[in-house]
C-alpha positions as CSV (number, residue, x, y, z in Angstrom):
1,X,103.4,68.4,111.6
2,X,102.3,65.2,110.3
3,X,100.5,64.4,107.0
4,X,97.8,66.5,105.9
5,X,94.2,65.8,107.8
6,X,92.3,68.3,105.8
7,X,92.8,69.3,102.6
8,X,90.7,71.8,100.3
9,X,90.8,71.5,96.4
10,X,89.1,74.9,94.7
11,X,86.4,75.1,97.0
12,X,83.7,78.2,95.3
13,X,80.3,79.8,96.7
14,X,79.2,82.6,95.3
15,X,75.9,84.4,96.6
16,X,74.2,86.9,94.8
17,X,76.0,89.3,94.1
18,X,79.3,88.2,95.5
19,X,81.8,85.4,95.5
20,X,82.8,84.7,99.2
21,X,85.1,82.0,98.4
22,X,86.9,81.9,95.0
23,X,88.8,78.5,94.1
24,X,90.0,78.2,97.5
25,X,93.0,75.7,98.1
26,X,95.1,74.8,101.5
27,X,96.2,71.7,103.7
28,X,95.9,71.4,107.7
29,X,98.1,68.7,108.8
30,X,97.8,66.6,111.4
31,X,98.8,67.9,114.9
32,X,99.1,71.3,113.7
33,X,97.7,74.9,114.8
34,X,96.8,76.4,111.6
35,X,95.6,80.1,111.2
36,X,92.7,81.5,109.1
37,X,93.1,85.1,108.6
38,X,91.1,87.7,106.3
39,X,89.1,90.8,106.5
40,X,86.0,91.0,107.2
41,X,84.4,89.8,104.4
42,X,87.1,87.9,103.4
43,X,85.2,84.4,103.2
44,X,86.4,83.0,106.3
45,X,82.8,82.3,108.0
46,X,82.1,80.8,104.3
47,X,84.8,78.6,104.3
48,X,84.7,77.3,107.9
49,X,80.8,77.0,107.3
50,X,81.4,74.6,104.5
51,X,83.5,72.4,105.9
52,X,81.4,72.6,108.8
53,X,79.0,71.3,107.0
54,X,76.4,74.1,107.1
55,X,76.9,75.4,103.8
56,X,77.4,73.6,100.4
57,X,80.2,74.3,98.0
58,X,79.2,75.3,94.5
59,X,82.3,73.8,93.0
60,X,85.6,72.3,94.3
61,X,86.4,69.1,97.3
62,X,87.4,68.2,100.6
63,X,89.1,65.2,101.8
64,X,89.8,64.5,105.6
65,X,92.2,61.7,106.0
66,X,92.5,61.4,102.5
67,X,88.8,60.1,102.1
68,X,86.5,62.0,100.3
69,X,84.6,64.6,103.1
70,X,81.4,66.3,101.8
71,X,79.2,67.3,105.1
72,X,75.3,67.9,104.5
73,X,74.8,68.9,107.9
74,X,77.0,69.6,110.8
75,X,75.8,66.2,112.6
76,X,77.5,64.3,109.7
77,X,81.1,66.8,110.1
78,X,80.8,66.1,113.7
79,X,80.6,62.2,113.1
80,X,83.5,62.5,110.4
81,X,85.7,64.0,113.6
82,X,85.5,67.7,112.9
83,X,84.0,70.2,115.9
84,X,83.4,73.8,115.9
85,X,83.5,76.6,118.6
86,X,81.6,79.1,117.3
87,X,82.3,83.2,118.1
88,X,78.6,83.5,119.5
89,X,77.9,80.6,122.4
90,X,75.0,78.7,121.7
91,X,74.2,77.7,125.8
92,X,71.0,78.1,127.6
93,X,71.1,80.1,130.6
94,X,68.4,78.0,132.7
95,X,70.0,74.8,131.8
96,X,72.9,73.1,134.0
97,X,76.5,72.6,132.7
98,X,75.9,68.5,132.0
99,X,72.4,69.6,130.3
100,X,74.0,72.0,128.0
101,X,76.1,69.1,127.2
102,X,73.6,66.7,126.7
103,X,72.0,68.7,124.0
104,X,74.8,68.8,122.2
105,X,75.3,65.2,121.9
106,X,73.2,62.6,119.2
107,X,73.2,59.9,122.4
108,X,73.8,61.2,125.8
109,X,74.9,58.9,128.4
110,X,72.9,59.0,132.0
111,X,73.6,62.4,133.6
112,X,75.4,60.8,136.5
113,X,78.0,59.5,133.8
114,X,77.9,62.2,131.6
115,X,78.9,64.4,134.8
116,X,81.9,62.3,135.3
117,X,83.1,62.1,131.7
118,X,82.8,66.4,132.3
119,X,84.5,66.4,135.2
120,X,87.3,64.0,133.9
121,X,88.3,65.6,130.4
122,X,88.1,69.0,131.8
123,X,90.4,68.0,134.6
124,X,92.6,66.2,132.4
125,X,92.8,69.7,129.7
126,X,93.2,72.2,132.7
127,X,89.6,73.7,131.9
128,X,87.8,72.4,135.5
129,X,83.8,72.6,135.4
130,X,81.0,71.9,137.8
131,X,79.0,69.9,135.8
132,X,76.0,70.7,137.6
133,X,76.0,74.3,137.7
134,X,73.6,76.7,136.2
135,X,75.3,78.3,133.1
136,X,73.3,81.1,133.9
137,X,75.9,81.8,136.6
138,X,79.7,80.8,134.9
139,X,81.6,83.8,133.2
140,X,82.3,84.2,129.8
141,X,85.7,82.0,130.7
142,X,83.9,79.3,131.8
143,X,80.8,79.6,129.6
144,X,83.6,79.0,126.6
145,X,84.8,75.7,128.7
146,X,81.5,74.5,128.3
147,X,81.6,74.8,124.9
148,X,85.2,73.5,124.4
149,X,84.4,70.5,126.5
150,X,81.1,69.8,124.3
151,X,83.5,69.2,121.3
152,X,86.4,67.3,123.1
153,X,83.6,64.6,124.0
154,X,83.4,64.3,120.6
155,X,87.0,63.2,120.5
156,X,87.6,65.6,117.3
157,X,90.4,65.2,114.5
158,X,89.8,68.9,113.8
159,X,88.7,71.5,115.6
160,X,87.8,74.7,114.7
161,X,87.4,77.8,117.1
162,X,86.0,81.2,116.0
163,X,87.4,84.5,117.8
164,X,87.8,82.1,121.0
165,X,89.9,85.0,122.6
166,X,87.5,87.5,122.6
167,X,85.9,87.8,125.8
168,X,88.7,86.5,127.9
169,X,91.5,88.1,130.1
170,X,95.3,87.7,129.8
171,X,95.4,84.9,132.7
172,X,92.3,83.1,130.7
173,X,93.5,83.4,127.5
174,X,96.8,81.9,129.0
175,X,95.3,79.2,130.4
176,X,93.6,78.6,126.6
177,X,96.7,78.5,125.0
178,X,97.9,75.6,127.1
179,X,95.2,73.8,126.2
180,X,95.4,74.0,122.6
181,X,99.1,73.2,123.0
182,X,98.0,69.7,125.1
183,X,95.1,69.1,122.1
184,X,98.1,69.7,119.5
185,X,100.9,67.5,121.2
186,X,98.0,64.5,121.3
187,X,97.2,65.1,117.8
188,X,94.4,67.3,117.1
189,X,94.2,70.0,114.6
190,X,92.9,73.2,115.4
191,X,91.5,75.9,112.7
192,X,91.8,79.0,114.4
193,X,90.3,82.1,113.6
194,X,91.0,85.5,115.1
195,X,92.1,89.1,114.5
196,X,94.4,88.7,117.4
197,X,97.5,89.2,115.3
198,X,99.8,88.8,118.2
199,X,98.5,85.9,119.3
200,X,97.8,84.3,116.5
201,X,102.1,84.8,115.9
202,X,102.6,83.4,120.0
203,X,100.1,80.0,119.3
204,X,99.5,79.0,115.3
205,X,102.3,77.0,113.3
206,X,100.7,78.2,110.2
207,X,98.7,80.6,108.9
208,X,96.3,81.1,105.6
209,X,95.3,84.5,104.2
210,X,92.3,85.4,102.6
211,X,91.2,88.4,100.4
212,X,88.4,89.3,98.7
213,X,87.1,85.4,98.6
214,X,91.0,84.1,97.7
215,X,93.6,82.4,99.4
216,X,96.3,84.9,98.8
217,X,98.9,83.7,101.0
218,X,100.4,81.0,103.6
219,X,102.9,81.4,105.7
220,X,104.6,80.8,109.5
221,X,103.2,83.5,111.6
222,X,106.0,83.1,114.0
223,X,108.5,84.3,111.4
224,X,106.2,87.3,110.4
225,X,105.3,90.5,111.7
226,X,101.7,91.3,113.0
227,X,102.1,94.2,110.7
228,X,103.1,92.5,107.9
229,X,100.3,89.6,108.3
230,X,97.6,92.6,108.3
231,X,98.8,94.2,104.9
232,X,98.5,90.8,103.3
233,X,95.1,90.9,104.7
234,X,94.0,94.1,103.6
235,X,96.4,94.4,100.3
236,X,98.0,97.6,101.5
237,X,99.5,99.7,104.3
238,X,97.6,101.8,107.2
239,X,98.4,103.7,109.8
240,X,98.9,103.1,113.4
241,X,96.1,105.4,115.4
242,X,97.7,108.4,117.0
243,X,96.1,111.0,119.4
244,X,96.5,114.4,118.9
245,X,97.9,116.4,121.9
246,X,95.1,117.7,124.0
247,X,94.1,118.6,127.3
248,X,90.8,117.2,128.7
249,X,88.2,120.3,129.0
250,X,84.8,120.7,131.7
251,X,83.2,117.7,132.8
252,X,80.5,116.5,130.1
253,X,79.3,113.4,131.9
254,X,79.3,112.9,135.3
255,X,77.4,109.7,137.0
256,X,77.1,109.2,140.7
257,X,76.6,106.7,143.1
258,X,74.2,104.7,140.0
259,X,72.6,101.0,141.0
260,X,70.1,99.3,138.5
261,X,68.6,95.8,139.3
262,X,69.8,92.9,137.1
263,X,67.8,93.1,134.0
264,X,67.1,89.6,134.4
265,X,67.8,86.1,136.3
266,X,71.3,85.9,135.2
267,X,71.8,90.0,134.2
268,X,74.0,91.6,136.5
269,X,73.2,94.7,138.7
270,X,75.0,98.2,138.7
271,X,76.1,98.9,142.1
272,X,77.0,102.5,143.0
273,X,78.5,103.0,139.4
274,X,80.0,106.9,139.7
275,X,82.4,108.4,137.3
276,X,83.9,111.8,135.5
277,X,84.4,112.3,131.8
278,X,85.6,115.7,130.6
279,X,85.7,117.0,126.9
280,X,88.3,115.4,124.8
281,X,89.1,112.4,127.1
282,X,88.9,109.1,125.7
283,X,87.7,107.1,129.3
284,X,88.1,103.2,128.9
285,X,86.5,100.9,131.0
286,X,87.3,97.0,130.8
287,X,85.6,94.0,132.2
288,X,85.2,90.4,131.6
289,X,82.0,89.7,129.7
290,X,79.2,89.4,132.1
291,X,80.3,91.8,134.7
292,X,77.7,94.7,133.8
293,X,79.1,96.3,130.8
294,X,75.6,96.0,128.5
295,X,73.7,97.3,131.8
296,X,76.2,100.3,132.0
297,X,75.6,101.1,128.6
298,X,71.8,100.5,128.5
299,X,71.9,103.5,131.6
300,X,73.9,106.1,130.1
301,X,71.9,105.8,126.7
302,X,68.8,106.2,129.0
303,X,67.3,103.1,127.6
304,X,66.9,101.6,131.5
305,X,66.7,104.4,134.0
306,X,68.3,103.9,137.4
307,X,66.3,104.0,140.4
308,X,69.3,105.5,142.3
309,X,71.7,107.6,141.5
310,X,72.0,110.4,139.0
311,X,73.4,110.7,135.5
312,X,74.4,114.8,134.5
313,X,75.2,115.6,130.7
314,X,77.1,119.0,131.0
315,X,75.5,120.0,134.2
316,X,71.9,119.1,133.6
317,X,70.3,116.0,135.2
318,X,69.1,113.8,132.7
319,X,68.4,110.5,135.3
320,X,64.5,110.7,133.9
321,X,65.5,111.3,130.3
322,X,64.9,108.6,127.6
323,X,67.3,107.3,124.5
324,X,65.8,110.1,122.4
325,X,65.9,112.7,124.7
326,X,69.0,112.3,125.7
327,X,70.2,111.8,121.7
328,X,69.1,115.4,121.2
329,X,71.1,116.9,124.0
330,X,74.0,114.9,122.4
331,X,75.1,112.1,124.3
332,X,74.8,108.9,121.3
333,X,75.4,105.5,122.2
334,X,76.4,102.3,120.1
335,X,76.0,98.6,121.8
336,X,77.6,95.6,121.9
337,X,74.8,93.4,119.7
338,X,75.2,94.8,116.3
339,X,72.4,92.9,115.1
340,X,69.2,93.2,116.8
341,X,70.0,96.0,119.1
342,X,72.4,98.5,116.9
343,X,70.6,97.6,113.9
344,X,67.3,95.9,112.3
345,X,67.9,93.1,110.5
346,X,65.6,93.4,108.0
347,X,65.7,97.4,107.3
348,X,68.3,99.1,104.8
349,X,71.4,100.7,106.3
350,X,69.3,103.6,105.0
351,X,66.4,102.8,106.8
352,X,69.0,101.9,110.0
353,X,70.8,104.8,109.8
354,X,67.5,106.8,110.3
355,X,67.0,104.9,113.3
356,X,69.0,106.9,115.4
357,X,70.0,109.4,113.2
358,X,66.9,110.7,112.4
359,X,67.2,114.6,114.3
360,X,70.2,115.2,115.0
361,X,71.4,114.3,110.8
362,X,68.2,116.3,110.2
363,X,66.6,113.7,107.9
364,X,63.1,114.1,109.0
365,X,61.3,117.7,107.9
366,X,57.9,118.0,109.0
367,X,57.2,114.6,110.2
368,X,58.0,113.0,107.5
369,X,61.4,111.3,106.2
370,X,63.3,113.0,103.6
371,X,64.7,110.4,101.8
372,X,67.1,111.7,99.9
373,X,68.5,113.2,102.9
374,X,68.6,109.7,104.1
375,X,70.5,107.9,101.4
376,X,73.5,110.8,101.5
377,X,73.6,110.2,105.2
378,X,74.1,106.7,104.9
379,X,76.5,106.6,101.6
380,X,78.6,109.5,103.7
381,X,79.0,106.3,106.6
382,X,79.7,104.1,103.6
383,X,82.3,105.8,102.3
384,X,83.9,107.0,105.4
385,X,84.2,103.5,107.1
386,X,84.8,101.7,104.1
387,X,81.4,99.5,104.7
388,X,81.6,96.8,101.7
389,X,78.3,96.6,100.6
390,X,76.1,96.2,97.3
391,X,74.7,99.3,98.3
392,X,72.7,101.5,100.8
393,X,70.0,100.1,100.6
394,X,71.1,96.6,101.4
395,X,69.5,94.8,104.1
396,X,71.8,95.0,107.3
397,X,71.3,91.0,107.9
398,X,72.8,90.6,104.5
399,X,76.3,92.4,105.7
400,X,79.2,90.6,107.5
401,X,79.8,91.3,110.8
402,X,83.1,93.5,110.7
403,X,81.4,95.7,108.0
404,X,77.8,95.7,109.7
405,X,79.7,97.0,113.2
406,X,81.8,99.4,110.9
407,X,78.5,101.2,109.8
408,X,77.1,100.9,113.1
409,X,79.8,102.8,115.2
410,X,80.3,105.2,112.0
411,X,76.5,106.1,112.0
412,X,77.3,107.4,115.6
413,X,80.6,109.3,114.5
414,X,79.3,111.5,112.0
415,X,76.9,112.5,114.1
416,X,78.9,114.5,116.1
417,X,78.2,113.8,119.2
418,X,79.1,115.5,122.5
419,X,79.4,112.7,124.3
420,X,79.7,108.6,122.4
421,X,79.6,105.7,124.4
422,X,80.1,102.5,122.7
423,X,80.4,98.7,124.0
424,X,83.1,96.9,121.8
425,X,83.1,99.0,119.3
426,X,85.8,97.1,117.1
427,X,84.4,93.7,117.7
428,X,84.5,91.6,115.3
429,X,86.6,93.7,112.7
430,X,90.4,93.1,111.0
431,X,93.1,94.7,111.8
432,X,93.1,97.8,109.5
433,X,89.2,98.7,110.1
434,X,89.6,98.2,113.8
435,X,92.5,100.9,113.4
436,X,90.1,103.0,111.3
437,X,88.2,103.4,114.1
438,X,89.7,103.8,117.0
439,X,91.3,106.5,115.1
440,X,88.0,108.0,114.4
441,X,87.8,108.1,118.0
442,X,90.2,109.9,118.8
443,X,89.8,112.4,116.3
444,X,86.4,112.7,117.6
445,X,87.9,113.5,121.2
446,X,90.6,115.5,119.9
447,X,87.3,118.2,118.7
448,X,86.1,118.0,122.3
449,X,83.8,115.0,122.3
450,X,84.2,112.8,125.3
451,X,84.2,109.3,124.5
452,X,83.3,106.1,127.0
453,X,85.2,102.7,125.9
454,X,83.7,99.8,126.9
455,X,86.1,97.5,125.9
456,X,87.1,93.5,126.3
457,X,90.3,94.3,124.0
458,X,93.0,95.3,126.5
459,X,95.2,96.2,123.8
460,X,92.6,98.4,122.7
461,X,92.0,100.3,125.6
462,X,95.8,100.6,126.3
463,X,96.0,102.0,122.7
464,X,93.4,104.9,122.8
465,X,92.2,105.9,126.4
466,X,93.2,107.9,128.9
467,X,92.2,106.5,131.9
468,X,90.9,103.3,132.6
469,X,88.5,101.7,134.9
470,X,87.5,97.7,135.7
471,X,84.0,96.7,136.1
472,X,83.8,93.6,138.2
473,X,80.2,92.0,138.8
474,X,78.4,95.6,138.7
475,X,81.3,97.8,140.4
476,X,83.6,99.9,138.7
477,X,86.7,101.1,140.0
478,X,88.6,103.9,140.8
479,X,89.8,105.6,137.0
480,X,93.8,106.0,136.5
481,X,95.9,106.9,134.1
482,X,96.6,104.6,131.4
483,X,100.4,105.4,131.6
484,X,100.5,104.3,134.9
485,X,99.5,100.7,134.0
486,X,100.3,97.5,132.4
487,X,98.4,94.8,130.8
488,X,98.7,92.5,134.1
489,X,97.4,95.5,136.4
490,X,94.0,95.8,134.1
491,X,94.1,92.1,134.0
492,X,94.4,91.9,137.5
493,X,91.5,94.3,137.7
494,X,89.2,93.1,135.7
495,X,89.4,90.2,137.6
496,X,88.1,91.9,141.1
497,X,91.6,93.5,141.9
498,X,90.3,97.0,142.3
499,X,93.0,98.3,145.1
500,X,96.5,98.6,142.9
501,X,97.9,98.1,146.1
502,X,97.1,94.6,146.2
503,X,97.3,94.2,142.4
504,X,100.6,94.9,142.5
505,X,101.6,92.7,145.1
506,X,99.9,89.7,143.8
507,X,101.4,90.8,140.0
């Protein structure tokens, strides 16, 4: 490592009723791979947002390059040498490659030159782009290049990247890494945020700990267990998830031969989507992002109904039924977009909880809601999950996003449910919350519920299901045994791969 690029001296912001960051302290040297790990909660999206520039410090200072470095806006980080990859990509569909570029940039060169400077640094970083396709059209893989590529224009000193693993598969994630490596060998710094313990140990030269708004730790992730890094997250110990011996029971959801149009120009369609889960089973189905998995869900909830095919919950045909109707026969649901979808911004967790909650938690009694009823449903979530909030009746655009998707897949959970299906249902979340709830999962299936996992996390699915099935651009595949498989196979099938025949070969 070289000599420090970006250093942090006390940096505070408190918000009402919380301090995110609390005297906050560390150095990123030059040329180095340096780790930001937390909780949710923790402060990181504070911290990176400040020196982003997109959020100012109540007390404490920056210098980059030992210069004083005090952003006002992200334009001004940006011209200082610092870019940002954020978690969520900000691209517009309808809009080519170069355009998406282009927007990003204070003054764009012509298109025809922008296209080559595209085509040239992603060549030259192993992330090759068609500068003129439709982003509509790229996968989440290549979606993130555009976004990596965006900031290399920029020729950054730092760059920061946000759970850039996320929606990637092993042979994507692999060709990440090297990148990174390149960007470190030339020079750049790289803040890198993830709850990927594992990888963060394979890739980062350093890492800094928050909790609870304070830096509480550094060290060198390669010399530490993943273990060990997520107790000095957290504070304390938890427990590995662990499935309780069962045997599957009847059939509770069986779907055959389902297609749905593409919601959308650049949605994908379900085509002849047919599969089995029995009481008890935990069934996990992995894809790359894009390949049908919010389409899947949006069918079994009932929220789109199929034109063909049928969808049976324990024996009766419930193609025609709606969300609620479907809710009251007990198949529950969670998505993928916590906010917007899962819940309402702007409503309580009270008033959220409610939403979906509302008959089967018995919190409305002769058309109108009880209240009280109401809170104790939503501070029993609380508690259970551990969801850090002021209190229940907290706005849910005022949580973080590991403790917004805690109450969102725990408002399913204690409902009881017959049969859950949930889209990335540990998105998002640390280490110790992620294993809170997979191992309400299981303990859920363990009483006979049958759970769907739509999942991105392989590690996740290897951890708690079954069997697993790939979805690849609408289709899902044959469901095997877990045990049967290894990380490359569902790799290998989420990339298209469906006969193991041929996976196995080309593995």
């Amino acid at each position: 490592m070289g000599q420090p690029l970006l250093t942090l001296r006390g940096l505070t912001k408190a918000y009402p009723g919380v301090v995110a960051n609390d005297d906050v302290s560390f150095e990123i040297g030059e040329g180095e791979i340096h780790a930001l790990l937390g909780e949710n909660g923790a402060g990181k999206s504070t911290l990176v947002k400040m020196i982003y520039g997109l959020v100012k410090p109540d007390a404490g200072a920056m210098t980059l390059r030992g210069q004083a470095f005090a952003p006002s806006q992200p334009a001004e980080a940006r011209r200082a040498g610092v870019a940002m990859v954020f978690q969520h990509f900000s691209l517009f569909d309808a809009l080519s490659v170069a355009e998406n570029v282009a927007l990003g940039m204070e003054n764009s060169p012509r298109t025809r030159d922008l296209a080559r400077q595209i085509r040239d640094v992603s060549e030259a970083y192993g992330l090759p782009l068609d500068p003129f396709r439709v982003v509509g059209t790229l996968s989440a893989g290549e979606r993130q290049r555009v976004e990596i590529i965006r900031c290399l224009l920029q020729d950054p000193k730092l760059l920061i990247m946000d759970e850039p693993t996320s929606v990637l598969t092993p042979q994507e994630v692999t060709i990440l890494f090297e990148t990174l490596r390149k960007l470190r060998s030339e020079g750049t710094s790289i803040l890198y945020i993830s709850h990927k313990l594992e990888e963060i140990r394979a890739l980062c030269d350093t890492a800094t700990i928050l909790r609870l708004g304070k830096r509480v730790a550094t060290c060198t992730p390669a010399e530490t267990t993943a273990r060990a890094l997520a107790e000095m997250m957290v504070g304390a110990s938890f427990a590995t998830p662990k499935a309780r011996a069962t045997t599957p029971g009847d059939v509770l959801l069986e779907v055959k031969a389902l297609s749905l149009p593409a919601p959308g120009a650049f949605g994908t369609p379900l085509r002849d989507v047919s599969l089995q889960l029995r009481a008890g089973e935990v069934l996990g189905i992995g894809g790359v992002a894009g390949n049908g998995q919010d389409e899947l869900l949006a069918a079994l909830s009932g929220e789109r109904l199929a034109p063909r095919g049928s969808v049976l919950l324990k024996g009766r045909d419930i193609s025609r039924d709606g969300p609620v109707a479907r809710r009251g026969q007990g198949l529950l649901s969670g998505p993928e977009e916590r906010l917007g979808h899962a819940a309402a911004p702007n409503m309580s967790l009270v008033e959220n909880g409610v939403l979906t909650a509302a008959r089967r938690a018995g919190l409305v009694r002769r058309g109108f809601i009880d209240w009280r009823a109401a809170g104790a449903f939503a501070d029993t979530v609380i508690k259970r999950f551990d969801v850090r909030t002021p209190s229940a009746q907290t706005a849910a655009r005022a949580l973080s996003g590991g403790n917004l998707q805690k109450f969102v897949i725990g408002r399913e959970i204690v409902q009881d449910p017959d049969v859950l299906v949930v889209n990335q249902p540990t998105w998002g979340v640390d280490a110790a919350a992620a294993a809170a709830i997979r191992q309400a999962l299981l303990d859920l299936a363990a009483d006979g519920t049958g759970i769907l996992v739509i999942s991105q996390d392989l590690d996740e699915l290897m951890e708690i299901s079954d069997r697993f099935a790939a979805l690849n651009e609408g289709r899902l595949s044959e469901a095997r045994p877990v045990a049967d498989l290894s990380i490359e196979k569902i790799g290998l099938m989420m990339g298209g791969a469906h006969d193991m025949e041929v996976a196995h070969e080309t593995a």
